[in-house]
VEXVO-33516 format. One record per atom (N, C-alpha, C): z, x, y; residue in three letters. Coordinates in steps of 0.2 Angstrom, whole numbers, plus 5000, padded with zeros to 4 digits. Atoms other than C-alpha are relative to their C-alpha. Example, Ala and Ser with C-alpha at 12.3 -4.5 7.8 and 13.67 -1.06 7.14 Angstrom:
% residues 2
500050044994Ala;503950624978Ala;500050045006Ala;499949964994Ser;503650684995Ser;500349965005Ser;
% end
This chain:
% residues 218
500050044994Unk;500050005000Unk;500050045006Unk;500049964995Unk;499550075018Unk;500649995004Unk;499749994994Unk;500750115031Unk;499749955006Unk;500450054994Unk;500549955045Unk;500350035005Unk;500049994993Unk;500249965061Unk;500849965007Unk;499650024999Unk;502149915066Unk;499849985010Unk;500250024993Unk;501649915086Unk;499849945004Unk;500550085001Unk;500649745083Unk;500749935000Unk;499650065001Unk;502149655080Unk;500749995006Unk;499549984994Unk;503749615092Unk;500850024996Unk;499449955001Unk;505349725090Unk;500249964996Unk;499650045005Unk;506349585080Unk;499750014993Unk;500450015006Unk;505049565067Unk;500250074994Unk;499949945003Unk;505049755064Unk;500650014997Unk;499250004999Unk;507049745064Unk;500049954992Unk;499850075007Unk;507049585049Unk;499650074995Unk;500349935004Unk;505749745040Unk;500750034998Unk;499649945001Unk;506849875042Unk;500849974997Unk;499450045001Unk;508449765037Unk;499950014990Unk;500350015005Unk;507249745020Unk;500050074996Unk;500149935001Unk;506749915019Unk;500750064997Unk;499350005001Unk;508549985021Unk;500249994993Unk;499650025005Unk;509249885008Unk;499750014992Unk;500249995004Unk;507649924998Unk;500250064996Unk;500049925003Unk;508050104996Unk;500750004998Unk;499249995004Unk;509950094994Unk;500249974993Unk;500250035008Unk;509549994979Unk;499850014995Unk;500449935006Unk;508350114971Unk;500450034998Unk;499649925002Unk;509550254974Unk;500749974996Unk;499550005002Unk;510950154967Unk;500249994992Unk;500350075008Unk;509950064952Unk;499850084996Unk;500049955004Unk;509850254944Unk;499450065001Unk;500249934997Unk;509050384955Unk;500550035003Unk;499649944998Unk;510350474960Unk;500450024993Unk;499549985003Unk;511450574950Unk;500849994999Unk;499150045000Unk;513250504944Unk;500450035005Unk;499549994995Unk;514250604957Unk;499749985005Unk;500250044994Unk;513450514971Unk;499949945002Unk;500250095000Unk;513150334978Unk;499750035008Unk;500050024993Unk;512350264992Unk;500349945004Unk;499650054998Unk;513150155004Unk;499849965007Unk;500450034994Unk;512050065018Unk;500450015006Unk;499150004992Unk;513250085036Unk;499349985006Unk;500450034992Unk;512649975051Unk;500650065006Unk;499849974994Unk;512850095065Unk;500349975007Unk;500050034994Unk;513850045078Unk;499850035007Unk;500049974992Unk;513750195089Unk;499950054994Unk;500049955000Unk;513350375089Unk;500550044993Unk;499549995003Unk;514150475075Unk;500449984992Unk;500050035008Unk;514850445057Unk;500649965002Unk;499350054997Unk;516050285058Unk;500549994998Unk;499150025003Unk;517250295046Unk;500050084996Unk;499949935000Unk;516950505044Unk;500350015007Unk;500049954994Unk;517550625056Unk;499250015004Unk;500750014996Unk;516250565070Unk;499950065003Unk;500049964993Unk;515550705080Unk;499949965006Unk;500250014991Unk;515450685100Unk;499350025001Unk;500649984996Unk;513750685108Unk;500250075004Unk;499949924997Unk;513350875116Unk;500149955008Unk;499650024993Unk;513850775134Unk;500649965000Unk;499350025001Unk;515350685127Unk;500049925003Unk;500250065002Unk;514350495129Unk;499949984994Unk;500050045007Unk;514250375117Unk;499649935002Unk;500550055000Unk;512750245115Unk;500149954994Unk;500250035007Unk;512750095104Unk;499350004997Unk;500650005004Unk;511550095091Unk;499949924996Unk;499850075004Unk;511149915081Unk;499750024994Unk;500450005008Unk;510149985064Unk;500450014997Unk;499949995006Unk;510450005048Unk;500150084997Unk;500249935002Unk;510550175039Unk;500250014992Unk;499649995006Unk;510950235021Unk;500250085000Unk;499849925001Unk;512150385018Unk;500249994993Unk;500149985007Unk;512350465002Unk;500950045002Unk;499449975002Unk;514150504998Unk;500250044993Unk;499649965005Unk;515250604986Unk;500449934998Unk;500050065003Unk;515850494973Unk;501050034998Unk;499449964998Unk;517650624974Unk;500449995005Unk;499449994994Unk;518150614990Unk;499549935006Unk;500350054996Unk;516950464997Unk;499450035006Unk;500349984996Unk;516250575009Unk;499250025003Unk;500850014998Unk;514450575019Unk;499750084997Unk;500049945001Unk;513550705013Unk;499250015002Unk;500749994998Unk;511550655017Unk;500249925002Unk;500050074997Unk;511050505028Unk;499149985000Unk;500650014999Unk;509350425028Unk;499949955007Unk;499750044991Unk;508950345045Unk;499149975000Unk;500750054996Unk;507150215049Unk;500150005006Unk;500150004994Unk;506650235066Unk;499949935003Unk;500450094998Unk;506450065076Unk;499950025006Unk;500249984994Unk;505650055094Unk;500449995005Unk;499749974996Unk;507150055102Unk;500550055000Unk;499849934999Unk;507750225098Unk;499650045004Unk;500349974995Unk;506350275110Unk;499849955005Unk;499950064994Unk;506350115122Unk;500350025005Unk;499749994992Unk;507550205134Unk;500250094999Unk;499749925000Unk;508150395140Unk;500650004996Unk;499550005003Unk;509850345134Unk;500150004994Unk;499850015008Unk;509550265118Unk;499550084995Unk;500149925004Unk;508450425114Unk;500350065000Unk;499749965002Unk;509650535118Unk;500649994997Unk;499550045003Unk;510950435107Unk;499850034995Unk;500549995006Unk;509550475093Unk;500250105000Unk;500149944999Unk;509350665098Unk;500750034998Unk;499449984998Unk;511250675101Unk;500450004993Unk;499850045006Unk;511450585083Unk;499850064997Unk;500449975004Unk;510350705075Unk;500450085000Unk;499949924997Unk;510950885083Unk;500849994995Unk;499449995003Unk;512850845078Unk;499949984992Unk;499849995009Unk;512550795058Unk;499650055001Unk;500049945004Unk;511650935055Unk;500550075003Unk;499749954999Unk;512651045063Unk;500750004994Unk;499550045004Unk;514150955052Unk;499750034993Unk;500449995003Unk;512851015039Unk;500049924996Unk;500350065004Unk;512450835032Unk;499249985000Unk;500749985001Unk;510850845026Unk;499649915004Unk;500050064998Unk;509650705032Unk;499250025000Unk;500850005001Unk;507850625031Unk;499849935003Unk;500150054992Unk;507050535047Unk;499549964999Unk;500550025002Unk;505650405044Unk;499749955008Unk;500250024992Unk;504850385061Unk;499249975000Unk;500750034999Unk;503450235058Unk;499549975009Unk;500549974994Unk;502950255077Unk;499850045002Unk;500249954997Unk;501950345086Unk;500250045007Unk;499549974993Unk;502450475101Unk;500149965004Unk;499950024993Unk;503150425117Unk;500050035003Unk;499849954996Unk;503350485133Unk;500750054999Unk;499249995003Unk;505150545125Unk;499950044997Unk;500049945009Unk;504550635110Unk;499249985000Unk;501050004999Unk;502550665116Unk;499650054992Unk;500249965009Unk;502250795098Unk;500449954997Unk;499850035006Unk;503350665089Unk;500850035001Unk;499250005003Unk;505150655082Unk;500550084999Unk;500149935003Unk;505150815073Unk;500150065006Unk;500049944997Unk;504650945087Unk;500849975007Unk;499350024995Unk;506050825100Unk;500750064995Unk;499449965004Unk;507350885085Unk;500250084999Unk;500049905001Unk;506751065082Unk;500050025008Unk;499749944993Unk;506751135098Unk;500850005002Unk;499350004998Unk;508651065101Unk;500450024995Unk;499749995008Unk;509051115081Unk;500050085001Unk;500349955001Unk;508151275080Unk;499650065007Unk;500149954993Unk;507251315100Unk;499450014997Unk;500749995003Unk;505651315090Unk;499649955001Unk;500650074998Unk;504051215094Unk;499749964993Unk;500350025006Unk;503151105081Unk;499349945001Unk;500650035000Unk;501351045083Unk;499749954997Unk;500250045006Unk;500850885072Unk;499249975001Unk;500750025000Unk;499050845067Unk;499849965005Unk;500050054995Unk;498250755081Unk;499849914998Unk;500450075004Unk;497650605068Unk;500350004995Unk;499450025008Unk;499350595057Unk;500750005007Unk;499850024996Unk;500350535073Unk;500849984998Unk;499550025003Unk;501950465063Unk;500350054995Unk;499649955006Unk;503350565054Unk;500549984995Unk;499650015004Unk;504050605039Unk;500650065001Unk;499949955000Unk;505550725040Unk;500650014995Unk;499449995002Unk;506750785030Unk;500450095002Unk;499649944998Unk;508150935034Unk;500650014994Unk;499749965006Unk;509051025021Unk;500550055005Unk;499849944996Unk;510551105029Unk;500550034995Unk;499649965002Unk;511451255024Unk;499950065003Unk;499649944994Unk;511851435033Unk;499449995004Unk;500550014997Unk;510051395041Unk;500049934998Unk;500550055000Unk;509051215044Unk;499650014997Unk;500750025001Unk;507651185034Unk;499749955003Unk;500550084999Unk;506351055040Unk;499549994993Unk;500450035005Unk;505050965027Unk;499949955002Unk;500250034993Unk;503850915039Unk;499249914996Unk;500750015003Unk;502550785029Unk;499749925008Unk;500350054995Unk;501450685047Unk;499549964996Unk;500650065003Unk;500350525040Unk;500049955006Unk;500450044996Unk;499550385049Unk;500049954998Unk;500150055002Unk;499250205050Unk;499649994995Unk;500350015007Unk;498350165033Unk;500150054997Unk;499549945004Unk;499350315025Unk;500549984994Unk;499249995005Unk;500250295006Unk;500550025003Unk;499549964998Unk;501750345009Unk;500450024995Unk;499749945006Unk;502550504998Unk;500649984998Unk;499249995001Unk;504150514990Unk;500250055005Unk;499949995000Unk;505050624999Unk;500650035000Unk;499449965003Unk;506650734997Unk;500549965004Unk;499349994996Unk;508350705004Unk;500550044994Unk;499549945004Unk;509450834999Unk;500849964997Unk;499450015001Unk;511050824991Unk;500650055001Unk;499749925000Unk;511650994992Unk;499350055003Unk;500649954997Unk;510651154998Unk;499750014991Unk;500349995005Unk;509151174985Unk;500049944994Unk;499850065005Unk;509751004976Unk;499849955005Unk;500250054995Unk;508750844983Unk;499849944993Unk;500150075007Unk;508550664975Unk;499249975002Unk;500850024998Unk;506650594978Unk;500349925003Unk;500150074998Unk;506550444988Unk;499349975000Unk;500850035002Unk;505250324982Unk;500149945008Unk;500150024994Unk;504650265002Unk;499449944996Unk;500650045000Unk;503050184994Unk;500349954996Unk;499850075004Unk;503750064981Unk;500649975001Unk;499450034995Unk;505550014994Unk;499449995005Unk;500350034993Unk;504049975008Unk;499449944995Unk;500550055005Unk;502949884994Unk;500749925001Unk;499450065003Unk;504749764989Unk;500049995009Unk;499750024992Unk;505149745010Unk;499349965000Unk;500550054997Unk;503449695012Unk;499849944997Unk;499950075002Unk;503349555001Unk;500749965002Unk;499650044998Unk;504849495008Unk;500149975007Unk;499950004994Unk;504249495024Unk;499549925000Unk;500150054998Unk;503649305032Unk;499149995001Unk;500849995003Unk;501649275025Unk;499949995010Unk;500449994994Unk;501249235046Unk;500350065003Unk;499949944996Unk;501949405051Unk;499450044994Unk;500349945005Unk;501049505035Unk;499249975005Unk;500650004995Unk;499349425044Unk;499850055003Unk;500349954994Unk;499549495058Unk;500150074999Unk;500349945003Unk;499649665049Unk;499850014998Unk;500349985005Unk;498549645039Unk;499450035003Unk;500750004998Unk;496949755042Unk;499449945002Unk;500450054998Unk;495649665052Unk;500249915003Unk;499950054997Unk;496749525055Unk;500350005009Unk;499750004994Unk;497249485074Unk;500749965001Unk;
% end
């Protein structure tokens, strides 16, 4: 199934998606792709920060609400976050603040070293003009990163341990979408199946909204 053109639709729509979506994947990973010491746990974000971990503080010491969903991946020992998986909606980059609520969110879990894997079905903004990706790597790492100019949407994932890895895969509107990694530990990662969680969200989603994403229709 391709990758739709989310932009077509109005922000709530996307929102009843990504609710779907979400719940897709923490269902996968519960229903017997992960490893017995781990679970996933869906957490509605309220704000900035892990909610019911040791939250970092934003690098200016604001705090923004967030309304999405997210799934983190705990220790099944001590409960604790250990990777988060995060969907991007169009108001993580709707405003300067909610994007650097996003940036500010990013920079502190990996510093925490908790691994994580960003799935950014928009395209740049004025905010993040290269993408998601080179916004994080320069304030991560201070390193530039360039993406295809005809694969516009990211995939990322970041593997932390004494250094950041990124694992960069840019695709496009009518694009499969790959499994790929979220870590569990450095060098140990569980595959996330993005294409067969966005297949299940999409049949769940309202036959007059798939219309309007469906190729050729308006």
């Amino acid at each position: 199934m391709p990758m739709h053109d989310w932009t077509r639709v109005p922000g709530d729509i996307f929102q009843a998606f990504h609710h779907h979506w979400i719940s897709a994947i923490g269902d996968r990973l519960n229903g017997g792709n992960l490893p017995p010491e781990f679970y996933a746990l869906i957490q509605r974000q309220r704000s900035i920060g892990l909610d019911d971990a040791e939250s970092p503080q934003p690098r200016d010491g604001r705090r923004y609400e967030r309304k999405t969903s997210c799934v983190t991946l705990r220790d099944v020992c001590d409960d604790q976050i250990i990777a988060m998986l995060e969907i991007l909606s169009p108001g993580d980059k709707g405003s300067l603040d909610a994007f650097r609520a996003l940036t500010d969110k990013v920079y502190e879990l990996l510093e925490h070293r908790i691994h994580l894997l960003i799935i950014d079905p928009f395209p740049p903004t004025k905010r993040d003009p290269r993408g998601i990706h080179a916004a994080i790597w320069e304030a991560v790492e201070d390193q530039s990163f360039e993406p295809p100019a005809d694969k516009p949407l990211t995939l990322a994932s970041y593997e932390c341990d004494l250094v950041t890895r990124a694992y960069i895969e840019p695709f496009a509107v009518g694009d499969a979408l790959p499994d790929m990694p979220l870590f569990l530990e450095p060098e140990r990662y569980v595959a996330v199946s993005l294409e067969a969680t966005y297949a299940v969200s999409w049949r769940a989603l309202p036959a007059r909204w798939r219309r309007v994403l469906e190729p050729g229709q308006s």
